[in-house]
LUMDOMAR-455509 format. One record per residue (C-alpha): residue number from 1; residue in three letters; y, z, x. Coordinates in steps of 0.05 Angstrom, whole numbers, plus 5000, padded with zeros to 4 digits. Example, Ala and Ser with C-alpha at 12.3 -4.5 7.8 and 13.67 -1.06 7.14 Angstrom:
! residues 2
   n res north   up east
   1 Ala  4910 5156 5246
   2 Ser  4979 5143 5273
END
This chain:
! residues 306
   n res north   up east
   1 Unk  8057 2304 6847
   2 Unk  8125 2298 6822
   3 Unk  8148 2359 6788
   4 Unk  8196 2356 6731
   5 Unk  8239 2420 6708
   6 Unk  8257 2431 6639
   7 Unk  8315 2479 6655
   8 Unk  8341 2515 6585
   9 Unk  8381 2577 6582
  10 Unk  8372 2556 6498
  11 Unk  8299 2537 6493
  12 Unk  8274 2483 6454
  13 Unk  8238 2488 6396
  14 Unk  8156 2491 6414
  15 Unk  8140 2421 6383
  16 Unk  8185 2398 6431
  17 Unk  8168 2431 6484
  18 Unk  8090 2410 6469
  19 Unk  8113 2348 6473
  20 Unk  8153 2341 6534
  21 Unk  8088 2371 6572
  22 Unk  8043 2313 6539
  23 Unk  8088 2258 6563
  24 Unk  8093 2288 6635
  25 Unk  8011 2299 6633
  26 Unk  8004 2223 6620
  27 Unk  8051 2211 6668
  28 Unk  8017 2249 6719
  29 Unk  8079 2289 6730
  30 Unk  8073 2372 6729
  31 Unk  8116 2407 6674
  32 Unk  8152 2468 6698
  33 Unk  8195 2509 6653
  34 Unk  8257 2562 6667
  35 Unk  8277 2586 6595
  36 Unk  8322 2637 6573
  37 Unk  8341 2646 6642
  38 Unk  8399 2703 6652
  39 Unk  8424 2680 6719
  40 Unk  8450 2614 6762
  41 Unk  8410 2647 6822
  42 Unk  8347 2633 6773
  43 Unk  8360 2567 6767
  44 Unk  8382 2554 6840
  45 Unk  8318 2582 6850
  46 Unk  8276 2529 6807
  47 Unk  8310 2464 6827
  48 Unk  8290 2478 6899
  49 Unk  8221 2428 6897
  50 Unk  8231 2389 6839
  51 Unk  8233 2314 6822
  52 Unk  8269 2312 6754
  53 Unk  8309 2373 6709
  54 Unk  8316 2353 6641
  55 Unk  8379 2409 6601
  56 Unk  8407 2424 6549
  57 Unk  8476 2455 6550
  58 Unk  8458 2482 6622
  59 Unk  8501 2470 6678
  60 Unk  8488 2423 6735
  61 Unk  8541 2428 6790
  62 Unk  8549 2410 6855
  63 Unk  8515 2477 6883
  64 Unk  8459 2466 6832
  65 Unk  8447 2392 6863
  66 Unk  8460 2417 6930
  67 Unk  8398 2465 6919
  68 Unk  8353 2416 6900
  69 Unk  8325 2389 6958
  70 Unk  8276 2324 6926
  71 Unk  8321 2320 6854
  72 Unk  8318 2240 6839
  73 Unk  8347 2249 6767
  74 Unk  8371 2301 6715
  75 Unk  8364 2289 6648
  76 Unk  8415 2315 6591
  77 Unk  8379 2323 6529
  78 Unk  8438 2296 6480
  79 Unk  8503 2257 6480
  80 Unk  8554 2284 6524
  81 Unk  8549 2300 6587
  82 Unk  8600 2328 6621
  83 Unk  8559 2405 6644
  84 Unk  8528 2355 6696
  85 Unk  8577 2338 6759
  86 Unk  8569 2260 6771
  87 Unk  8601 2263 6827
  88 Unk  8564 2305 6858
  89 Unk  8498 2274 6835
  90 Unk  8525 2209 6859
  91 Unk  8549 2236 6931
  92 Unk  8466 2260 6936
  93 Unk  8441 2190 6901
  94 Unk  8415 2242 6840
  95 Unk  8410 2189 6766
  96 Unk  8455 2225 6713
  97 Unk  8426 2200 6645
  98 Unk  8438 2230 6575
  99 Unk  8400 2210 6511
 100 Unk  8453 2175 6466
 101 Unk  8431 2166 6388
 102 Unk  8384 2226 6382
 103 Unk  8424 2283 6364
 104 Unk  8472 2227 6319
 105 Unk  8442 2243 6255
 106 Unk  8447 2324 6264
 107 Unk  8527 2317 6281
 108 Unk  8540 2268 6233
 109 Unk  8505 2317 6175
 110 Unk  8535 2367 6198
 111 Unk  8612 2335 6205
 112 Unk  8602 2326 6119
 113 Unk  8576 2392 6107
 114 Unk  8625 2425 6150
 115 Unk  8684 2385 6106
 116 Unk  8646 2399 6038
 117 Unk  8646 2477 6053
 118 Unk  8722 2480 6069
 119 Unk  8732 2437 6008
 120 Unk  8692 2488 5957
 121 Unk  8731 2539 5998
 122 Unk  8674 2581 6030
 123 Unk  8634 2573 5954
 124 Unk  8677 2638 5942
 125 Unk  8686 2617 5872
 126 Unk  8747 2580 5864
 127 Unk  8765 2514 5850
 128 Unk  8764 2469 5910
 129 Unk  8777 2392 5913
 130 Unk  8713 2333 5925
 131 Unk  8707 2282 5978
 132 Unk  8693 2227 5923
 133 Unk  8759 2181 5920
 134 Unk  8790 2204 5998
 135 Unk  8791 2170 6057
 136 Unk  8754 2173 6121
 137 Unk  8780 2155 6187
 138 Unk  8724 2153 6240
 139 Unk  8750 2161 6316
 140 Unk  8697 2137 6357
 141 Unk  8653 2082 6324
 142 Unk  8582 2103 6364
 143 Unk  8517 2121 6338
 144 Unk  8552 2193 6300
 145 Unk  8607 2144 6274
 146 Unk  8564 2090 6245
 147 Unk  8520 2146 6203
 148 Unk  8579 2187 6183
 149 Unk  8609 2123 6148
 150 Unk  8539 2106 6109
 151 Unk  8543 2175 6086
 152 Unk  8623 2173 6065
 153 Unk  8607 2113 6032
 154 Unk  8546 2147 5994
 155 Unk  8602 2199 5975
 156 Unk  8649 2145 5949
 157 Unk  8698 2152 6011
 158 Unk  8736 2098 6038
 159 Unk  8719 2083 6109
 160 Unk  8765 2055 6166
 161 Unk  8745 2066 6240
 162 Unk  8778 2071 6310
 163 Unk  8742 2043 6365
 164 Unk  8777 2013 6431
 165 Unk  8714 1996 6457
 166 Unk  8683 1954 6395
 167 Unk  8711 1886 6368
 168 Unk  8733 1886 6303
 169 Unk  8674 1839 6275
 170 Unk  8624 1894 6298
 171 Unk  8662 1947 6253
 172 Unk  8674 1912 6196
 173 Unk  8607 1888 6196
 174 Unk  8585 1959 6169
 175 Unk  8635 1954 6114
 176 Unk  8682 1995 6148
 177 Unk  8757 1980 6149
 178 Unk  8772 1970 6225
 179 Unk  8840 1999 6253
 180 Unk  8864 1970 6320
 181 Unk  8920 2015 6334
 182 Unk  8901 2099 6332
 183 Unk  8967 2112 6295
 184 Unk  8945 2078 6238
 185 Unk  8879 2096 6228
 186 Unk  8906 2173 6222
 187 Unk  8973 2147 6183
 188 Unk  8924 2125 6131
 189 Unk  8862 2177 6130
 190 Unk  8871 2241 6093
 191 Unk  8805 2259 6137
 192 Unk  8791 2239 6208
 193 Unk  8729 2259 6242
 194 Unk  8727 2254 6323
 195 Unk  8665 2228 6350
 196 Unk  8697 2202 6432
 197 Unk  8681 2238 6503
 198 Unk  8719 2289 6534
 199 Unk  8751 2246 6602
 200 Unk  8811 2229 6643
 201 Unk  8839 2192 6588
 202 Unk  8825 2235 6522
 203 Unk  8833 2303 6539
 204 Unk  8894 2332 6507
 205 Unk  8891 2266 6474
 206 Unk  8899 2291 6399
 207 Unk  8964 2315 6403
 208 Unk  9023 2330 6363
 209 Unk  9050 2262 6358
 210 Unk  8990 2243 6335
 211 Unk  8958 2287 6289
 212 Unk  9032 2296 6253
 213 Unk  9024 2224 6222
 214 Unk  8967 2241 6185
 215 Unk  8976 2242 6095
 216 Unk  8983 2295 6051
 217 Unk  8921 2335 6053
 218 Unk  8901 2323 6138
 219 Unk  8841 2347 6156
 220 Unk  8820 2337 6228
 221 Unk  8743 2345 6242
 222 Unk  8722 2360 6314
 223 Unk  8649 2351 6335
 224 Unk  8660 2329 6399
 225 Unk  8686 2371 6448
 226 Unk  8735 2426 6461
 227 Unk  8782 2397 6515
 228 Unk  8807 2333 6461
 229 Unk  8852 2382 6426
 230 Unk  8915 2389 6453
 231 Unk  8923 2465 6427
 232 Unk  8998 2472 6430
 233 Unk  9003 2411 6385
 234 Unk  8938 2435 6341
 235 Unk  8987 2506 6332
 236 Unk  9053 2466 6309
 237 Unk  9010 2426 6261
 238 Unk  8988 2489 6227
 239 Unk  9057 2517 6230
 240 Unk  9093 2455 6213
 241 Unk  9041 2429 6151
 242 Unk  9016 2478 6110
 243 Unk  8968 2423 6071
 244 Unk  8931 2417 6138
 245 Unk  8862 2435 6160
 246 Unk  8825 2428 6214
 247 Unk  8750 2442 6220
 248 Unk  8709 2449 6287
 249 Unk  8641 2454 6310
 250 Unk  8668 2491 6376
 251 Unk  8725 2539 6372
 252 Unk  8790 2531 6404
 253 Unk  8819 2576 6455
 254 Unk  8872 2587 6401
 255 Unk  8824 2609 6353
 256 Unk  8842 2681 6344
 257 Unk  8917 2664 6328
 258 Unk  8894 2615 6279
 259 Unk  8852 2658 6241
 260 Unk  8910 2706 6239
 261 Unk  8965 2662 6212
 262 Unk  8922 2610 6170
 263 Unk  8867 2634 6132
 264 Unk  8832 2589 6081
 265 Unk  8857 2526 6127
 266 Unk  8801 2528 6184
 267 Unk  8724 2532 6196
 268 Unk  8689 2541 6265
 269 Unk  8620 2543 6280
 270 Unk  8599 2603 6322
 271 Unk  8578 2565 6375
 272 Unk  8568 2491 6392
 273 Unk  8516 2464 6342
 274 Unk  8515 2394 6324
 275 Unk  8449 2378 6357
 276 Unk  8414 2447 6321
 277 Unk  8374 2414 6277
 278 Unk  8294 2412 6294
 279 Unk  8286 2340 6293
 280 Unk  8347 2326 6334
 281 Unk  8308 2391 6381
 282 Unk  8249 2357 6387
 283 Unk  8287 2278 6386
 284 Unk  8329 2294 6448
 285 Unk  8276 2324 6486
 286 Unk  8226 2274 6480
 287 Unk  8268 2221 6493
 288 Unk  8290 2257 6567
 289 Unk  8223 2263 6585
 290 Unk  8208 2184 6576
 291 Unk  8271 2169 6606
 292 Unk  8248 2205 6667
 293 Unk  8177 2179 6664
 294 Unk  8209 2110 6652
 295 Unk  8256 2117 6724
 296 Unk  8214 2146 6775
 297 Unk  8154 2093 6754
 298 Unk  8186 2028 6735
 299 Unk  8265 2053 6757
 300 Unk  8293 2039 6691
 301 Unk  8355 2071 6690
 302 Unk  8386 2042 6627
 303 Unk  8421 2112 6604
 304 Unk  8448 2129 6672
 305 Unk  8518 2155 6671
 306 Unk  8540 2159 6734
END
């Protein structure tokens, strides 16, 4: 019987979990679960006989996929994907799939909220400034990018977008202003939210240079991942422009010494939590299990990553 693991140091929420073991019981496939584990032994342990590992945040390295002695595919349950070493899974002929578009609605909610809060200045009573009026810039024109621009527009924002993977008919098509060159979309956005992969080619990526082009009243938004920043540039924008903000759904290493020097300017979520809403819980994790279902029956491997 093939044996799937759903391996998550942060559990999911119960109707999701309910529902992951319905889909594999259809299937035919035996649910096995590791949650709240403590220790990598522990999962080393659990990937020994199994088939299929759907995670979260968890980490899947080469010594994880070199323990697993019958893994086929691993499943992360979101967008990114980048706690799972492809190469390694490749090297052992292991499918790397994540679940693009479930999680978009949670992160792009939580991008606007995130910008409304710093606005109204914590709610701590003072006068802040609205969204209403400003404009948007929208790095990374995906599933996160195409809902954060219906809600900007429901705000009365002005929208432009950055993508160097979309024509500009498919942008504009949503009503959004396409930009083809980076530089200009943050030249002309007194808010740009971040929505691209951490990679080769964009980490360190939003740098100085970059970010220092941005109008009166920048505000960068970050709800993609950690490594983008370019911290020594992030610093020198703080130090160098005293209008601007930058707000974060993961902290950067340089957090402390911003929250020293620049109070009132910054936000950062405890830990990583654009996905921590229940539907986007119980969204992602569905959609792993019927991806896996989907490959080791009919080998559809239409979200593979690697």
């Amino acid at each position: 019987m093939t044996k799937v693991l759903l391996a998550t140091d942060k559990p999911f929420a119960k109707a999701a979990v309910d529902g992951i073991k319905e889909i594999c019981d259809k299937a035919g496939f035996e649910l096995v679960k590791l949650e709240k584990y403590t220790s990598k032994d522990q999962l080393k342990a659990a990937v020994k006989d199994v088939d299929a590992i759907i995670i979260r945040s968890d980490i899947i390295d080469k010594e994880i996929i070199d323990a697993a002695d019958n893994l086929k595919i691993v499943v992360r349950a979101g967008a990114g994907y980048d706690n799972i070493d492809l190469a390694a899974a490749t090297a052992k002929n292991v499918v790397a799939m994540n679940t693009p578009g479930q999680n978009s609605n949670a992160v792009a909610e939580l991008a606007v909220g995130m910008m409304i809060m710093l606005n109204r200045n914590g709610y701590n009573g003072s006068s802040g400034v609205e969204l209403r009026g400003k404009t948007l810039g929208i790095h990374g024109f995906g599933n996160i990018g195409k809902l954060l621009a219906q809600i900007g527009k429901g705000l009365g924002m002005k929208i432009h977008a950055y993508d160097p993977f979309l024509d500009k008919a498919a942008i504009e098509k949503d009503g959004v202003i396409c930009e083809t060159d980076i530089k200009e979309l943050y030249s002309k956005c007194q808010y740009v939210s971040v929505n691209i992969p951490a990679n080769s080619k964009t980490k360190g990526s939003l740098n100085y240079e970059l970010l220092s082009v941005m109008p009166q009243g920048a505000t960068l938004v970050n709800t993609a991942r950690l490594e983008i920043i370019d911290e020594a540039g992030l610093l020198k924008m703080f130090a160098d422009r005293k209008d601007f903000r930058y707000i974060s759904d993961v902290a950067p290493n340089c957090k402390d010494e911003i929250a020293s020097n620049y109070a009132g300017r910054f936000f950062f979520t405890p830990k990583k939590m654009g996905a921590q809403t229940e539907e986007a819980n119980i969204n992602a994790g569905l959609a792993a299990a019927k991806q896996i279902v989907g490959f080791i029956k009919n080998g559809d491997n239409t979200f593979k990553v690697n």
